[in-house]
C-alpha positions in Angstrom: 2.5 5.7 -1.4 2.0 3.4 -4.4 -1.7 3.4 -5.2 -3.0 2.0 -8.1 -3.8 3.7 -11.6 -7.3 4.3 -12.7 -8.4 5.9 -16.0 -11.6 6.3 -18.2 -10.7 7.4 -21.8 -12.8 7.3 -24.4 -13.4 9.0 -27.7 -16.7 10.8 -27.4 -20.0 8.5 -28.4 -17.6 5.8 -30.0 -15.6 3.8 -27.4 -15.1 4.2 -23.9 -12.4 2.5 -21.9 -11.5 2.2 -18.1 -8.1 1.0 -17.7 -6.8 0.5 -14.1 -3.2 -1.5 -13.0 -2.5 -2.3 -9.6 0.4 -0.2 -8.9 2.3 3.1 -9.9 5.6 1.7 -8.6 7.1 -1.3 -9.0 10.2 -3.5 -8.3 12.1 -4.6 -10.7 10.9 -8.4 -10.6 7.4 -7.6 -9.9 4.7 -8.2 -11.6 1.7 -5.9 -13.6 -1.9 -7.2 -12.7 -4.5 -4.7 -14.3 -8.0 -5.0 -16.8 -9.0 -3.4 -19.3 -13.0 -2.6 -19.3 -15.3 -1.8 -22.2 -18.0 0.7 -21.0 -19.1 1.3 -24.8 -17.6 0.2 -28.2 -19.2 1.7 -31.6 -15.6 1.0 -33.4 -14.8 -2.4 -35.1 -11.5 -3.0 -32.9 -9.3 -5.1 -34.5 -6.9 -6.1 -31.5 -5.6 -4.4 -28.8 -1.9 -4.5 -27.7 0.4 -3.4 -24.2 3.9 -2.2 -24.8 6.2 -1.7 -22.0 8.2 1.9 -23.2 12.1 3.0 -22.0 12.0 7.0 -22.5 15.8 8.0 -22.5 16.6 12.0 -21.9 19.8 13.2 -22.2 20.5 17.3 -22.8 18.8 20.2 -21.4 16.7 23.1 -23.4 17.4 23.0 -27.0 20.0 20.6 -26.9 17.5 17.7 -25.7 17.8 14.8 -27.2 14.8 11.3 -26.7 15.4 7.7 -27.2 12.2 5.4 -27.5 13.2 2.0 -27.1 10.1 -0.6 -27.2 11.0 -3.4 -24.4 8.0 -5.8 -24.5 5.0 -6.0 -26.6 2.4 -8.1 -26.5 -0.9 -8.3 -27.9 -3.7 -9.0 -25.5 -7.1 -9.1 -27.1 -8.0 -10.4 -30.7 -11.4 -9.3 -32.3 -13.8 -7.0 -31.6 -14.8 -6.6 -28.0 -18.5 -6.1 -26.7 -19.9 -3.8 -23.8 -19.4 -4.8 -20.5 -16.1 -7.4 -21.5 -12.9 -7.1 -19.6 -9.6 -8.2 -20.5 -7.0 -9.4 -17.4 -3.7 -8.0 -17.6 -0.4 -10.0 -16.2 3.0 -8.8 -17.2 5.9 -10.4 -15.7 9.2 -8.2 -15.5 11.7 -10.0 -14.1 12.3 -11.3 -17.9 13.5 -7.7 -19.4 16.9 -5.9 -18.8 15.3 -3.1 -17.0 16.5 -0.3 -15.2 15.4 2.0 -12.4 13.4 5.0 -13.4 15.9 7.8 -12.3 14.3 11.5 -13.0 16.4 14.2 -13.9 20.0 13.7 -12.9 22.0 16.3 -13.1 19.1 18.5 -15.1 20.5 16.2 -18.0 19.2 12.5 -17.9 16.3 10.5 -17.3 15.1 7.2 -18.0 11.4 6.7 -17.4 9.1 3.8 -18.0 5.5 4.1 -19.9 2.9 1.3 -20.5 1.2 1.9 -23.5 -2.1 0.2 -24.4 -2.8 0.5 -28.4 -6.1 -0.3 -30.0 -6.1 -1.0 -33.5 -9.4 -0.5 -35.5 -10.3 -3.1 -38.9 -9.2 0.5 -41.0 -5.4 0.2 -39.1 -5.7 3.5 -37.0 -4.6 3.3 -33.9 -5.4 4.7 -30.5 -3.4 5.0 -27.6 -3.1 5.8 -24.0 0.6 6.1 -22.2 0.6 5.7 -18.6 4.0 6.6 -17.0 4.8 3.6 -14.4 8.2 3.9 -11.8 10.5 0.8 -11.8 12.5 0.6 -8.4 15.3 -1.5 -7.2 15.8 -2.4 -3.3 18.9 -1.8 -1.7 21.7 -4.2 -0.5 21.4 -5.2 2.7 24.6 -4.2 4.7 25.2 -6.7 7.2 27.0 -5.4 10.8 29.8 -8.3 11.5 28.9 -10.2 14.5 30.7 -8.9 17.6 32.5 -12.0 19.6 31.4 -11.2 23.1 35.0 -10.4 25.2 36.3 -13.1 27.2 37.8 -11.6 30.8 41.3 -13.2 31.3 42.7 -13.1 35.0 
């Protein structure tokens, strides 16, 4: 099942955002395709930004220990939006050193991926939203050798 993400955040009576991205999983070359909607906007936004986030874990219980490592960042709107405007999202990932998202191994490691969308306001505060995405790679293809059929000597 990979469906896609959809999320209304907001900060009550001052902006309101729907986010959605066409996927929860993707392939290591794929691409992001998502918008960004303005439902209502009573902040001065400054410019908005996406960040593509590499969470490392190593340790377990007290003895944890997290790595933030910022892969890509772009900024993707400049100036103040208006009600009802939406900005198209496209972010290539065949141009990062990425690795699959691998989930607890051994109760002591994990690497997991976040996008994280980051409005900046004309006063420099910043509000965020982190979206956890899965990065996958396929397989190798085994290939059977090819069996010469058996020719019948008499």
């Amino acid at each position: 099942m990979n469906s896609s993400i959809k999320m209304e955040v907001g900060i009550e009576d001052c902006l309101h955002i729907e986010f959605e991205y066409n996927k929860s999983k993707y392939h290591l070359k794929d691409v992001i395709v998502g918008k960004i909607y303005f439902l209502l906007v009573r902040i001065k936004i400054k410019h908005m930004e996406i960040a593509i986030i590499k969470r490392e874990t190593t340790g377990s219980g007290p003895n944890t220990f997290n790595e933030n490592e910022t892969i890509a960042k772009y900024e993707i709107m400049d100036g103040a939006p208006v009600r009802g405007e939406s900005i198209p999202i496209r972010l290539f990932l065949a141009g990062y050193d990425l690795t699959p998202t691998m989930k607890d191994i051994n109760k002591k490691f994990s690497v997991r991926y976040y996008l994280n969308l980051v409005l900046v306001d004309e006063e420099e505060r910043r509000y965020f939203k982190q979206q956890e995405i899965v990065l996958w790679r396929k397989g190798e293809k085994t290939r059977k050798p090819i069996q010469q059929p058996q020719s019948e000597n008499k």
